[in-house]
N, C-alpha and C positions, 0 to 999 in steps of 0.2 A: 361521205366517208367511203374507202376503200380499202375492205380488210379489216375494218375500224381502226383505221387511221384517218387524219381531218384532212382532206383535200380542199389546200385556200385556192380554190377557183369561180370565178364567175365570169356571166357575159358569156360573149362568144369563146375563150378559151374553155368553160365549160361546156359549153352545147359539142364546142371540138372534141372534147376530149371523149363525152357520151355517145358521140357518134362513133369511135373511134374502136368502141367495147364490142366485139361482136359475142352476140345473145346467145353461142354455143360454151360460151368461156364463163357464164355466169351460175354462177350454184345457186344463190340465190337471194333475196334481194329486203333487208330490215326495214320494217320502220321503226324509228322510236320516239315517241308520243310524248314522254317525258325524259329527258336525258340526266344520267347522272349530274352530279356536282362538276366532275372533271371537266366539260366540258363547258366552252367559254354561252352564257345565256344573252344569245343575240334573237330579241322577237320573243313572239310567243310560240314558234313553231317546234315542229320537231328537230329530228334526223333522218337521213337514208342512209346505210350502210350497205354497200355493195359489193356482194361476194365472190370471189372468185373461183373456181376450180382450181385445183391445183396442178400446175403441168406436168405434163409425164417430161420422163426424164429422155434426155435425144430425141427430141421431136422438132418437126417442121413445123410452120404455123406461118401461114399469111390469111390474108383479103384483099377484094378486091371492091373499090366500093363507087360508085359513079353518081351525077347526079347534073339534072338538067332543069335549067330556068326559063324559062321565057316570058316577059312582060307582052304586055299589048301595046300597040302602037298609039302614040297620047296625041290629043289632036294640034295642039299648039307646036311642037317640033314635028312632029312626026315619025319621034325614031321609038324603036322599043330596043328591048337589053334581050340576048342572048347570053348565056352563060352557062358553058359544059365544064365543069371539072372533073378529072378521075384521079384515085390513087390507089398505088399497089404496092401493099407492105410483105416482108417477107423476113422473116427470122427463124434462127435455127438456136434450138438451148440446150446446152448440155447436162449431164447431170452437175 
């Protein structure tokens, strides 16, 4: 959840999207153990519900966020995986 609203995401578009939250923006962070009625009873687990601050009004806001892989070299090919991604978000909001 976000704001408690349901975010239908899983897999890698959730892991994307978690990553995505930078921990300055977060107020802070629910659980809930047993969930109303309203919501749909998938499992026996809870919720998270994650909160947000609320943004000042004209403000800037970016990140910048990088991230480096590298495997070992396997003995049957011989090749291993590098892999550098970066990204640099940047938004402006008005009131």
């Amino acid at each position: 959840m976000l704001n408690g609203r349901i975010l239908r995401l899983s897999g890698e578009d959730l892991t994307n999207f978690l990553h995505s939250i930078s921990a300055d923006d977060i107020e802070r962070v629910e659980v809930i153990t047993t969930p109303p009625a309203r919501y749909e009873a998938e499992g026996d687990s809870g919720l998270i519900d994650i909160v947000l601050k609320k943004a000042r009004a004209d403000s800037w806001s970016h990140s910048l966020r990088t991230r480096y892989v590298q495997t070992p070299l396997t003995r049957l090919t011989g090749l291993g995986i590098l892999l550098i991604t970066a990204s640099i978000n940047c938004a402006y909001r008005l009131a």
